[in-house]
C-alpha positions in Angstrom: -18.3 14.5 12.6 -15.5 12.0 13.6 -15.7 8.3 12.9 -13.9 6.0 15.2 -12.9 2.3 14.6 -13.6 0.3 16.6 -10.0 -1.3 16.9 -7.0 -1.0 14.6 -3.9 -1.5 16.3 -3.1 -2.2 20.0 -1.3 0.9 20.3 -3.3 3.2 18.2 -6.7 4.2 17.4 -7.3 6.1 13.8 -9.7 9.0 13.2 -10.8 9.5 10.3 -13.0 13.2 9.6 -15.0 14.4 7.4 -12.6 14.9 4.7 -11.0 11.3 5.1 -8.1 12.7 6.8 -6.5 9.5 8.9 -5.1 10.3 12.7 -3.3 8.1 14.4 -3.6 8.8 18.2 -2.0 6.6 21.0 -4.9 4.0 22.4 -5.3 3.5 26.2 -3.2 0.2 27.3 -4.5 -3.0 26.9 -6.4 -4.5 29.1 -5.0 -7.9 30.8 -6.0 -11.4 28.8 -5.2 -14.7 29.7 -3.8 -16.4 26.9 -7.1 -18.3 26.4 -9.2 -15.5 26.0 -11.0 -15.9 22.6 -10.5 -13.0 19.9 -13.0 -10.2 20.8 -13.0 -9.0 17.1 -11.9 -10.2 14.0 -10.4 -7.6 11.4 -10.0 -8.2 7.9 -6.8 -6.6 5.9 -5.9 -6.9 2.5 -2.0 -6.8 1.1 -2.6 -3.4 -1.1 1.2 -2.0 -1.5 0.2 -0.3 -5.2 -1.9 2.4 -5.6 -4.1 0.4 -8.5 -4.5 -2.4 -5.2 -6.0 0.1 -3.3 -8.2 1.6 -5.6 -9.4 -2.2 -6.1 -10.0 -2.2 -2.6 -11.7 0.6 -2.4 -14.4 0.0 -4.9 -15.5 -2.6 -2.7 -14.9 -1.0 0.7 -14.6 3.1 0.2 -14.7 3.3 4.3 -11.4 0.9 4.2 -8.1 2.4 5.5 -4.5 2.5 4.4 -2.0 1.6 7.1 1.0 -0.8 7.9 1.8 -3.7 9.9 4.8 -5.0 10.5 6.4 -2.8 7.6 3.4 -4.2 4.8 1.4 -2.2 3.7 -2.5 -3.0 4.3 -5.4 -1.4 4.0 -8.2 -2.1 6.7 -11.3 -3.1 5.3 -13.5 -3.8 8.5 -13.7 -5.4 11.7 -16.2 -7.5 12.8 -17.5 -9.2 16.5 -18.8 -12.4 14.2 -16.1 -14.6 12.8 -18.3 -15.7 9.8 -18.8 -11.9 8.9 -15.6 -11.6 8.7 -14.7 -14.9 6.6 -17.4 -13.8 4.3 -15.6 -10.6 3.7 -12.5 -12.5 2.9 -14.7 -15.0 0.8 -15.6 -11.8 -1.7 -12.3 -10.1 -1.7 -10.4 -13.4 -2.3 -12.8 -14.2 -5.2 -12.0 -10.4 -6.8 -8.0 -11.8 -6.4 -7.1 -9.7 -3.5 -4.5 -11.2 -1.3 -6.5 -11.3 2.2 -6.0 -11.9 5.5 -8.2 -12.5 8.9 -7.1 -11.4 12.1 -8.4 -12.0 15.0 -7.9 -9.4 17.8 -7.9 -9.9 21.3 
């Protein structure tokens, strides 16, 4: 049984099977926005570019994902429709001393 994000990157969406085996595969285009179109979604990455970061991560987010953007690598830990969810989810990584980020996606 697959599970599929919701949304990870504009141009790809990642699988991930039973065995946690992560597929990238190329994501329909994006639709049209205007440029005041609030975020859809907010996702919420963490800066994990050691293995003992990750494992950190992990224990409190085993679903989250390894990846990269813009040549850092992240790991996803969720996206979320509700802002606050997602600052709340910063708010408890942050307080563990991971180096967090919010993004919001259109």
């Amino acid at each position: 049984m697959d599970r599929r994000l919701h949304h990870a990157f504009a141009e790809h969406i990642f699988i991930v099977d039973q065995h946690d085996i992560l597929t990238s595969v190329p994501a329909m285009p994006p639709r049209a926005a205007s440029p005041q179109a609030p975020a859809s979604s907010f996702q919420v990455i963490v800066e994990a570019d050691s293995a003992e970061m990750q494992d950190k991560v992990r224990a409190f987010a085993p679903s989250a994902l390894l990846t990269t953007i813009n040549g850092q690598v992240v790991m996803q830990v969720g996206i979320f429709r509700d802002r606050q969810e997602a600052d709340q989810m910063q708010q408890k990584l942050s307080q563990e001393g991971l180096p967090t980020a919010v993004i919001p996606v259109r």
